[in-house]
N, C-alpha and C positions, 0 to 999 in steps of 0.2 A: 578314584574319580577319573574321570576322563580327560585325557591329557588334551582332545580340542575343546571342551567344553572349557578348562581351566586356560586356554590361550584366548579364546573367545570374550572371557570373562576382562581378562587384563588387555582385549583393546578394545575394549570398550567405552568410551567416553562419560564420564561423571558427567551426572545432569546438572551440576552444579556449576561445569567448567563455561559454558556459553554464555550464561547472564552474569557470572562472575565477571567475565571479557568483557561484555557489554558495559557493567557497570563500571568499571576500571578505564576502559576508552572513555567512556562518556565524563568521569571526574577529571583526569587527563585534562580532557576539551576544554571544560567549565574552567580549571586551573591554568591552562594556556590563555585564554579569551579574557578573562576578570581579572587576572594579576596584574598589577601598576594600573587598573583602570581608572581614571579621575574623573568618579561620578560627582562631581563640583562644575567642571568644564565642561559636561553634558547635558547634566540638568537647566540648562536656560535653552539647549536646543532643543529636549523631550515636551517640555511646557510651553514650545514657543508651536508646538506641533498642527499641524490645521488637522482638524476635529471631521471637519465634511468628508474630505477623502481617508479618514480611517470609516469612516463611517461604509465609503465605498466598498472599502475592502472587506469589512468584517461580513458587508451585504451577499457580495459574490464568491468569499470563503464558504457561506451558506448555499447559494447555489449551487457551487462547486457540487458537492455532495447529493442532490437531488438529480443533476443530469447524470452522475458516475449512475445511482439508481434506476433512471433512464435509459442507460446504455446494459444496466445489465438485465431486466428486465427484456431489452431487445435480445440479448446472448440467446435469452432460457425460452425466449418465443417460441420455435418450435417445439422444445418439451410441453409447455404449461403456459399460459397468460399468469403472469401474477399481478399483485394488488401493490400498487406504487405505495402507498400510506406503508404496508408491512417493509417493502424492498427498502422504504429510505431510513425507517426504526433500525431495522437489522444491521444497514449498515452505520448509521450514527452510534449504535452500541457499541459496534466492533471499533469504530473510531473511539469510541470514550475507553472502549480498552486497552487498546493499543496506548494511552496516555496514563496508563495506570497501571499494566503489567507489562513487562518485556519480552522480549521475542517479536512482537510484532503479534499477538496474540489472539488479537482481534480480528487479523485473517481467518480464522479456524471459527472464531465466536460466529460472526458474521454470515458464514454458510450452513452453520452450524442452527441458526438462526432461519434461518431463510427455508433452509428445508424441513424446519420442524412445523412452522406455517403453513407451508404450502404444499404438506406432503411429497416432496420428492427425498429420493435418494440422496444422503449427506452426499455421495461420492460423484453425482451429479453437479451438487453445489458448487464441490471444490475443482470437479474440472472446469466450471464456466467461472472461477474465480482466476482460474489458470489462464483462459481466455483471453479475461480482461485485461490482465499483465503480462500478456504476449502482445495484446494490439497497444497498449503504453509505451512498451518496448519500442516497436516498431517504430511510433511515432518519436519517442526519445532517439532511437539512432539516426533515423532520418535529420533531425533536426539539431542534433549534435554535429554529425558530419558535416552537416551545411553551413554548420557554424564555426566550426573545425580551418573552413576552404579564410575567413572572413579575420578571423582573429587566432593569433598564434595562443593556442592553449600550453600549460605547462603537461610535460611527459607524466607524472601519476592522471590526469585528466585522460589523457591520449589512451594511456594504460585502461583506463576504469571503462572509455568507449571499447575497448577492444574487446573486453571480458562482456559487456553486454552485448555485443553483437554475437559471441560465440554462443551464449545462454540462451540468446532468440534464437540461432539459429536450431541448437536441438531440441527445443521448445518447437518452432515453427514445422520442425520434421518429422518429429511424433506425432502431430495435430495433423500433419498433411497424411500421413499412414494411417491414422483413425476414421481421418472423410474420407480416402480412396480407398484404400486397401484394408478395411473391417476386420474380414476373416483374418489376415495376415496378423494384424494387431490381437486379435481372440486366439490366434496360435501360438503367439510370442507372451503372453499373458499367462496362459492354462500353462497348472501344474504351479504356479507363483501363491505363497503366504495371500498374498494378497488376489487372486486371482478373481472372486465374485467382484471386491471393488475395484478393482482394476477393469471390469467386465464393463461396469456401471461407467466406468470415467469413458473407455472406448466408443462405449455405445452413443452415450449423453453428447461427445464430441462429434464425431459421427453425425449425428442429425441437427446440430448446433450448428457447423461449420460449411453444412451445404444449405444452410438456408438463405435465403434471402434478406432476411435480416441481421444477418452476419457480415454483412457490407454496410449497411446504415448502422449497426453498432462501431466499427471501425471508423468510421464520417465522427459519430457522438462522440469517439476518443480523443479526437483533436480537438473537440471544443471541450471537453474534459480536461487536458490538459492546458489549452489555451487560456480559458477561464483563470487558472491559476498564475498563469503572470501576471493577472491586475491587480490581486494584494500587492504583489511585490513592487510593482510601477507605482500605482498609489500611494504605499506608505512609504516611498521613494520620493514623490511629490510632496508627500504630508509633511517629510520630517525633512526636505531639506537639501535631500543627496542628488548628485549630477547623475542621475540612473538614464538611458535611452530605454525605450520599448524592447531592441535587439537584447542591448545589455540585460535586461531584465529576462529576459528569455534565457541567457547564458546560466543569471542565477538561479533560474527555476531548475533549468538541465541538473547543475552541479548539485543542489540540493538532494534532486530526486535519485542524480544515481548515488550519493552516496549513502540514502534513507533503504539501501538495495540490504545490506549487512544486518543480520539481527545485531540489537544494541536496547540500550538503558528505554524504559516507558516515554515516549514524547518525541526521543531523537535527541532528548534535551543534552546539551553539551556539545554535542555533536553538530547539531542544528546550527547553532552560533558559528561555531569553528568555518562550516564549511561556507557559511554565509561570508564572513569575514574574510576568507580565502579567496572565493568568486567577488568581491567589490574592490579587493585589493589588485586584482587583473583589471581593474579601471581605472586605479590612481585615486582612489576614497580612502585618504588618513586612517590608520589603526583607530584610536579615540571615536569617530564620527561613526565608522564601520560598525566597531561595537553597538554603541548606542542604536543605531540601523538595527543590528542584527537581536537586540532584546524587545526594542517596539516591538519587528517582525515576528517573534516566535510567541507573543503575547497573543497579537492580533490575532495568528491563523491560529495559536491554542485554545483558547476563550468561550469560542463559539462551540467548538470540539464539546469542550467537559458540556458546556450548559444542555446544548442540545442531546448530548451523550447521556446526560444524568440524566433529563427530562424522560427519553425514550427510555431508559430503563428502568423510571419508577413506573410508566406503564404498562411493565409485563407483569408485576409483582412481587418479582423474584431476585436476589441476590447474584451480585455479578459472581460471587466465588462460586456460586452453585452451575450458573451457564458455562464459565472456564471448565469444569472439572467435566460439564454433562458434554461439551463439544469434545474434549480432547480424547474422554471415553470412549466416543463416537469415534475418533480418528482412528485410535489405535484399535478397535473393536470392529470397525467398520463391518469389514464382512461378516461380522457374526447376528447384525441385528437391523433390519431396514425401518426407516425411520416412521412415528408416528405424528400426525397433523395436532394440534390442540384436544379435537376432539377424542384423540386415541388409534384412529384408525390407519391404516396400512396404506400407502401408497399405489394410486392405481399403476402409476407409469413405474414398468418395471426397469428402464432400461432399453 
């Protein structure tokens, strides 16, 4: 046998080790968050809760997800106009997966999804999926920093801004090498495993990134995440908590980088914890936090599954079958370009 094949073999990572982790943080959390909790002492605050403003939230949880499909819609403008009804299905499935497989899995579903629709290239998908969590970024460090200058964060916070800035940045540099400099990126590519989809991501970025609406998807990303702090203000109002607008902003931040990790289906455990963490930088009692922090993962969950199930009794098809057909696609990619419903080949090559 071959003595690199056999080194190769032993460092290779068990596929079993990362959801293992996931799941092992994620019970951790649940068991930090729930121990000594006295659901006695909180239950007259959960029922004393105003109904209007969850109502708000659970509203604009829902919107949330139809401007992210607005904004990515505008990404893929240049390649293709697509069909908003498909782009917000696609991604409500990938969100119902993500709450019911781990890794975050639903990433993969979602483009996976999207290009089998509308005929493009899977590898097209997942660069403009790359996009959109570059211009998130963007907005995330932005908006961390600035909040950084306003309230003293704790050093693992400081820590977790510095790692995403470092990840934007060679994120943002490979993106700038693909819209200037093409050939350079098609040089640096050829000869790679992955070289045809690598070709497709170069390419797809490339004419995405000089477009014009590659600035108004950017604009759409702040009201994407914007959007998202009024669950949290809301059910902040609803149930009671001394939350500001900034403040809530804070917990959006902290949620979002640390949902950065693959981890357990939902964030669940995780979710609480870090919720709990960001209210407790306000002076919100452990007991009241809690309680905060299981309305909140109810409300923004809720909608997920229902709208998730909904969209994916109308494709026909079993979610185990889309997981296994997207990640075949991942790992296949270049050996197979995608077809639309009705079978056929994609015109845009790239």
């Amino acid at each position: 046998m071959d003595p690199g094949n056999v080194s190769g073999a032993k460092a290779r990572l068990p596929r079993w080790l990362i959801p293992v982790l996931g799941y092992t943080v994620s019970v951790a959390c649940l068991v930090w968050v729930y121990y000594g909790f006295d659901w006695k002492a909180q239950l007259p605050q959960l029922l004393a809760t105003d109904w209007r403003f969850v109502t708000v939230a659970v509203v604009a949880d829902v919107f949330i997800y139809i401007v992210q499909a607005w904004r990515w819609n505008l990404v893929l403008r240049p390649i293709k106009r697509l069909r908003m009804p498909r782009t917000i299905q696609a991604i409500y499935i990938g969100l119902f997966a993500n709450e019911v497989l781990p890794l975050r899995s639903g990433e993969v579903i979602r483009c996976y999804l999207l290009a089998r629709w509308n005929a493009l290239h899977f590898s097209v998908a997942v660069s403009s999926a790359l996009i959109e969590r570059m211009l998130d970024g963007v907005w995330l460090a932005l908006g961390f920093w600035t909040i950084a200058h306003f309230i003293e964060l704790p050093g693992y916070l400081v820590a977790g801004g510095q790692i995403l800035v470092v990840a934007l940045l060679v994120l943002t540099v490979l993106l700038v090498i693909a819209v200037i400099h093409k050939k350079h990126a098609h040089a640096a590519v050829k000869g790679s495993r992955w070289a045809e989809v690598l070709r497709h991501v170069v390419d797809g970025s490339h004419d995405m990134g000089r477009s014009p609406s590659f600035l108004l998807a950017g604009a759409v990303s702040l009201i994407y995440l914007a959007m998202q702090v009024i669950p949290i203000y809301s059910l902040a109002f609803a149930y009671g908590v001394n939350l500001s607008l900034t403040q809530a902003v804070v917990v959006l931040v902290i949620l979002r980088l640390g949902s950065i990790p693959p981890q357990a289906p939902g964030n669940v455990g995780t979710f609480q914890f870090l919720t709990i963490l960001a209210l407790g930088l306000f002076g919100v009692p452990r007991g009241e936090a809690t309680g905060f922090a299981t309305l909140l993962f109810v409300v923004v969950t809720a909608p997920l599954w229902l709208g998730g199930f909904i969209a994916l009794l109308a494709t026909r098809m079993r979610l185990t079958d889309i997981h296994q057909r997207a990640h075949d696609r991942l790992a296949n990619g270049s050996r197979a370009a995608p077809a639309d419903q009705g079978g056929r080949t994609p015109p845009h090559s790239g």
